[in-house]
C-alpha positions as CSV (number, residue, x, y, z in Angstrom):
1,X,0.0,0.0,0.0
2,X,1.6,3.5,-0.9
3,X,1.0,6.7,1.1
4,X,-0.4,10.4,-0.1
5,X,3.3,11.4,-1.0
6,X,4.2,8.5,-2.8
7,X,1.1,8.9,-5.0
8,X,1.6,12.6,-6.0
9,X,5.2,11.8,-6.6
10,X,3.8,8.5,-9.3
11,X,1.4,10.6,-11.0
12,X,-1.6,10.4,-8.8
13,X,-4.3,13.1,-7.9
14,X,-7.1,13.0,-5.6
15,X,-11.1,14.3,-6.5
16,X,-10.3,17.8,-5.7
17,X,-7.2,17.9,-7.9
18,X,-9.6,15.9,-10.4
19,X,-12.9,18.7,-10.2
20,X,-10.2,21.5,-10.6
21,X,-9.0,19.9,-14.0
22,X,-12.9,18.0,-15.1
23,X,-15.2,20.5,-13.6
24,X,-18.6,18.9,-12.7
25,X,-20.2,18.2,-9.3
26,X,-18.7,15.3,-6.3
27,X,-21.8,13.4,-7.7
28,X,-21.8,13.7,-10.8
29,X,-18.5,12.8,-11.0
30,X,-18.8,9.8,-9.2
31,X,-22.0,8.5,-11.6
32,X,-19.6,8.9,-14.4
33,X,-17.1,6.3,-12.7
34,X,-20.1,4.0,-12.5
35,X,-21.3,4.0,-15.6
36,X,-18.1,3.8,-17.2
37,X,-17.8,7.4,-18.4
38,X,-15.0,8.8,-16.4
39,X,-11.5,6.8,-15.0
40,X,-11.8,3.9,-12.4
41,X,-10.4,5.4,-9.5
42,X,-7.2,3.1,-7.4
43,X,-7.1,2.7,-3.3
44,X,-4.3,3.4,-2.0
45,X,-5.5,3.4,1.5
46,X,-8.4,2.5,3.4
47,X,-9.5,5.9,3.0
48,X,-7.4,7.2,0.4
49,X,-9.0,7.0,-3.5
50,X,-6.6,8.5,-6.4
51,X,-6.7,8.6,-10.1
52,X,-3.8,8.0,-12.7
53,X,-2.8,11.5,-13.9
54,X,-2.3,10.1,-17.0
55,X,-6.0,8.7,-16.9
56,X,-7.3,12.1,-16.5
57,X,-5.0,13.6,-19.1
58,X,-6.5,11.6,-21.8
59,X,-9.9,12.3,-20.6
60,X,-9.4,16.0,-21.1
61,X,-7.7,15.0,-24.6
62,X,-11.2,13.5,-25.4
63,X,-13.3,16.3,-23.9
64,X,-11.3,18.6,-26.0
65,X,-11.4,16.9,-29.2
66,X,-14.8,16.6,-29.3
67,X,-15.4,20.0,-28.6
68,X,-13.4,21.1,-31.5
69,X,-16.3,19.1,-33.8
């Protein structure tokens, strides 16, 4: 199990870095991960949930590109 600082450090961020890049509500956010939409998130804790930076770089590549349309 990795801590907080050894996540940031391997390209991790947690939901309020995430809503400050993907701007949409906790919940709505969270829906999304359900249904497929947005990243599946990684525990790195027992209270500690963190996405791949990369994973949320490549969703903003895809939110941009279709925006461009």
């Amino acid at each position: 199990m990795q801590n907080a600082a050894e996540a940031e450090s391997q390209g991790f961020l947690r939901l309020p870095q995430v809503l400050t890049l993907y701007p949409v509500s906790r919940s709505t956010w969270w829906n999304g991960v359900k249904a497929g939409k947005f990243p599946k998130p990684f525990k790195l804790g027992p209270r500690t949930t963190a996405w791949r930076k990369s994973d949320i770089l490549a969703l903003l590549a895809k939110a941009g590109e279709g925006e461009q349309r």
